[in-house]
C-alpha positions as CSV (number, residue, x, y, z in Angstrom):
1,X,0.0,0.0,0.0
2,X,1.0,4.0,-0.5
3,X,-0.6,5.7,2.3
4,X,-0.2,9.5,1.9
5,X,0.9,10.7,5.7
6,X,-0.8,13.7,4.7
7,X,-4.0,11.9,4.3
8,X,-4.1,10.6,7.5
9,X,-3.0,13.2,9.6
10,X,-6.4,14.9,8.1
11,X,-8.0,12.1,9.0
12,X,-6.7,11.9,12.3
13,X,-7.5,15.5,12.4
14,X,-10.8,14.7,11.9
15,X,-11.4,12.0,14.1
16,X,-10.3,13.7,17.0
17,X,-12.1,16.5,16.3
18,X,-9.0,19.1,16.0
19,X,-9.0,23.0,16.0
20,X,-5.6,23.1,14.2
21,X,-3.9,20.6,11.7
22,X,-0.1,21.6,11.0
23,X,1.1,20.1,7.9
24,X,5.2,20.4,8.6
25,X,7.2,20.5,5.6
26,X,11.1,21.3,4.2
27,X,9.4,24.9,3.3
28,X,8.1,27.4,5.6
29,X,4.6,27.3,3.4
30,X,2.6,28.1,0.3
31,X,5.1,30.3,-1.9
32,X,4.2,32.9,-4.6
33,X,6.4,35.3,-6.1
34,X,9.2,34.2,-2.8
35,X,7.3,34.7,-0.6
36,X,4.9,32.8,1.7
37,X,1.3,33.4,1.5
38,X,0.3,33.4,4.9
39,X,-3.6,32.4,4.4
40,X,-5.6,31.3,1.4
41,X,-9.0,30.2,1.0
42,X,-9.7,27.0,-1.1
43,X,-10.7,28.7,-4.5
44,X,-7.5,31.0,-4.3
45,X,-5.4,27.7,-3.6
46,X,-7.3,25.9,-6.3
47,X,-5.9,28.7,-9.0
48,X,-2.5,29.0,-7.9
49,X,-2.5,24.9,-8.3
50,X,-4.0,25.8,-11.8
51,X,-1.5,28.8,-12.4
52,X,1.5,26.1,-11.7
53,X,2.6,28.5,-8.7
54,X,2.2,25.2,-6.4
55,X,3.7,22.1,-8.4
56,X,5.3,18.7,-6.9
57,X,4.5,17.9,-3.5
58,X,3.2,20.6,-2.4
59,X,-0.1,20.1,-4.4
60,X,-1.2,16.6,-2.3
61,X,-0.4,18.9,0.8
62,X,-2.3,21.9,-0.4
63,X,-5.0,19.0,-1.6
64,X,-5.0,17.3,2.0
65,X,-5.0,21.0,3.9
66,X,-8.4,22.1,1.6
67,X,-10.1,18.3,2.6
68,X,-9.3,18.9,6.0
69,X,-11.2,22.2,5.6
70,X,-14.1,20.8,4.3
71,X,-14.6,18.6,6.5
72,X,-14.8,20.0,9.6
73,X,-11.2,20.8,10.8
74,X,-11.2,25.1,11.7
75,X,-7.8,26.0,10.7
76,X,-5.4,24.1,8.2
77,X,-1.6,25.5,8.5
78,X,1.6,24.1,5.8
79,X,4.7,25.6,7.7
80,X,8.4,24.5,8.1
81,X,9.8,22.5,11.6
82,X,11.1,26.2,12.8
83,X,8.0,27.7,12.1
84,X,6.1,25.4,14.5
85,X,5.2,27.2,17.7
86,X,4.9,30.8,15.7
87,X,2.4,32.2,13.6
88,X,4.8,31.7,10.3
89,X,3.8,29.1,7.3
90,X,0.1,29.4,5.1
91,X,-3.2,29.2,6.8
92,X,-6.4,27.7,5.1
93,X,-9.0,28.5,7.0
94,X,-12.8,27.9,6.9
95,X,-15.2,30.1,5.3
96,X,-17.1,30.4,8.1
97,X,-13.5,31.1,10.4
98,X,-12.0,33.5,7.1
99,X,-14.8,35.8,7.0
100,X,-14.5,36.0,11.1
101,X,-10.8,36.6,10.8
């Protein structure tokens, strides 16, 4: 089997009913133009996959961070390991939670 760890931890996510998912990665988030976008919704995420401005692996993590959205998780964060315990990296966040933000 090819399990996709960023798969499960949204399902995990899920499951345990989490506030926050961080996806940790070797970059410090979603970046466009060098720099990191620190929050996009789904439909701006879906068009910069479109664009080509995320390619490789960043698209199943971009993929996995919008399915974790949509299915009940509040706030969806790609950062790098040093990023961790800041506010650094790209948030998705929920409608509901991006219009409240």
């Amino acid at each position: 089997y090819n399990v996709n760890a960023d798969e499960v931890a949204g399902a995990l996510a899920l499951a345990l009913s989490a506030d926050l998912l961080d996806f940790v990665s070797d970059v410090s988030g979603v970046i466009q133009d060098g720099v990191v976008v620190p929050e996009l919704t789904q439909e701006q995420a879906e068009a910069l996959v479109k664009s080509g401005v995320i390619l490789n692996g960043m698209v199943p993590k971009v993929q996995a961070a919008i399915n974790a959205i949509d299915q009940g998780v509040r706030k969806v964060r790609i950062v790098d390991l040093a990023g961790v315990f800041g506010e650094s990296g790209t948030v998705f966040l929920s409608r509901h939670s991006f219009h409240d933000h």
